[in-house]
C-alpha positions as a printed NumPy array, in Angstrom:
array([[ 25.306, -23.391, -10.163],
       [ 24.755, -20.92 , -12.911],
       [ 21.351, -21.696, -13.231],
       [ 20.555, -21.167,  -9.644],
       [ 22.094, -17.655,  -9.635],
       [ 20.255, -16.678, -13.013],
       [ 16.999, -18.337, -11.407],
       [ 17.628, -16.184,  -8.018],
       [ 18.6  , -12.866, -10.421],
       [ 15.037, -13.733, -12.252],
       [ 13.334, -13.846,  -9.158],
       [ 14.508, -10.467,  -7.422],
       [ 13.387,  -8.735, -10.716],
       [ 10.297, -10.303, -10.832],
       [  9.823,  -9.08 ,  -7.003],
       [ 11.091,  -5.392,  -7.157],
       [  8.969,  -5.293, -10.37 ],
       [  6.167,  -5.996,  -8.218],
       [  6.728,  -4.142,  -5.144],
       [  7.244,  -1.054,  -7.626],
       [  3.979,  -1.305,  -9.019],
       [  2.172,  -2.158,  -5.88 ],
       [  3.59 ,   0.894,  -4.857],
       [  2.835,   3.454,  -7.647],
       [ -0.834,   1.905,  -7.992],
       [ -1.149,   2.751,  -3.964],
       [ -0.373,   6.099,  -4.408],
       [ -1.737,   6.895,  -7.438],
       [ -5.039,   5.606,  -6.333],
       [ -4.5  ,   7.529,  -2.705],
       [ -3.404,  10.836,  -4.697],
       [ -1.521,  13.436,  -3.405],
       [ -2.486,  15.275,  -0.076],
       [ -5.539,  13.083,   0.572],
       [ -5.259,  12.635,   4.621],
       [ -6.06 ,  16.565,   4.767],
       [-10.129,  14.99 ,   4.85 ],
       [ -8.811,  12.849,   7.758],
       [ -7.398,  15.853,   9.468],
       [-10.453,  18.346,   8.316],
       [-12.673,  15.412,   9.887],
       [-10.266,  15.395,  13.491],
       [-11.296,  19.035,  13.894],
       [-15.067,  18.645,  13.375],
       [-15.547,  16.087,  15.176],
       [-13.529,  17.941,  18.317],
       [-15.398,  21.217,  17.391],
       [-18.876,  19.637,  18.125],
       [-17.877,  17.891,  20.954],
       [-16.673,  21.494,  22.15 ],
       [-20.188,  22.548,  21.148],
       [-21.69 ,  19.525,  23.807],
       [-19.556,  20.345,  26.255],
       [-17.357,  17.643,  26.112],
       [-14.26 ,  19.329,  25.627],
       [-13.384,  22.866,  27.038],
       [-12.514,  25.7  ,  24.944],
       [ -8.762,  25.309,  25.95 ],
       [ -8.811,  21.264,  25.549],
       [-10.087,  22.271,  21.633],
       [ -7.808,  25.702,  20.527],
       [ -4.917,  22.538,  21.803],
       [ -6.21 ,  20.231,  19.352],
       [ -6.71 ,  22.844,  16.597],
       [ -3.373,  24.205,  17.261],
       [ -1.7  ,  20.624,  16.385],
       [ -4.147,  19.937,  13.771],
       [ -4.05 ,  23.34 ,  11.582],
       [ -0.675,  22.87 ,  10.106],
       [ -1.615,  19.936,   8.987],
       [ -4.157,  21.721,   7.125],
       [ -2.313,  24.175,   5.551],
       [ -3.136,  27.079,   7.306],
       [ -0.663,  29.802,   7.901],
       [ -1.315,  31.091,  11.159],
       [ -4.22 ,  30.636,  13.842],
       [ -6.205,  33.728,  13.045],
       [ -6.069,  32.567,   9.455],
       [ -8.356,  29.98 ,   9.67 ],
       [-10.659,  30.246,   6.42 ],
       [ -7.377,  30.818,   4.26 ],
       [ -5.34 ,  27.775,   2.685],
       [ -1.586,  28.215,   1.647],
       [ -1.409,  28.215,  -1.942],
       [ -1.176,  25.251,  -3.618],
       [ -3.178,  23.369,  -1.337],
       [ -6.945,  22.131,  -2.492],
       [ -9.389,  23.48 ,  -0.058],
       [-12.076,  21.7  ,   1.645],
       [-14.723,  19.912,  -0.707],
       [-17.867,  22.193,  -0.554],
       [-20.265,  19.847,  -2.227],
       [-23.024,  18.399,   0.157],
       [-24.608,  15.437,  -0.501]])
């Protein structure tokens, strides 16, 4: 009986051992803040369909209003400034 319980002990290390570093890898290699490019990409993609004429100019400041805090921008008629602490968009074009 002892041997089960030491075996069973053994086992739930092994397995929180692993689930820790599953979990510090994943968000070490994900890094901090990195679905702002997902949300940066959301408002593009709804600005040019504003430009076809998909979306109406109210159906986009709705979308932009749910999607700038998300950003990190203070208020609405802030939108070129970032809240401190925050990286900013990538500028580099490839």
């Amino acid at each position: 009986m002892q041997a089960y319980v030491v075996s069973a002990v053994l086992l739930a290390l092994v397995l929180a051992a692993g689930i820790v570093a599953i979990v510090t890898i994943r968000a070490r290699w994900r890094g901090p803040g990195d679905d702002r490019g997902d949300w940066e990409k959301t408002l593009v993609t709804c600005k040019n369909l504003r430009d076809e004429g998909v979306l109406s100019e109210e159906e986009y400041r709705k979308i932009r209003t749910l999607v700038e805090p998300r950003l990190g921008i203070d208020r609405p008629g802030d939108a070129g400034r970032l809240t401190p602490g925050r990286p900013g968009p990538d500028t580099k074009r490839t």
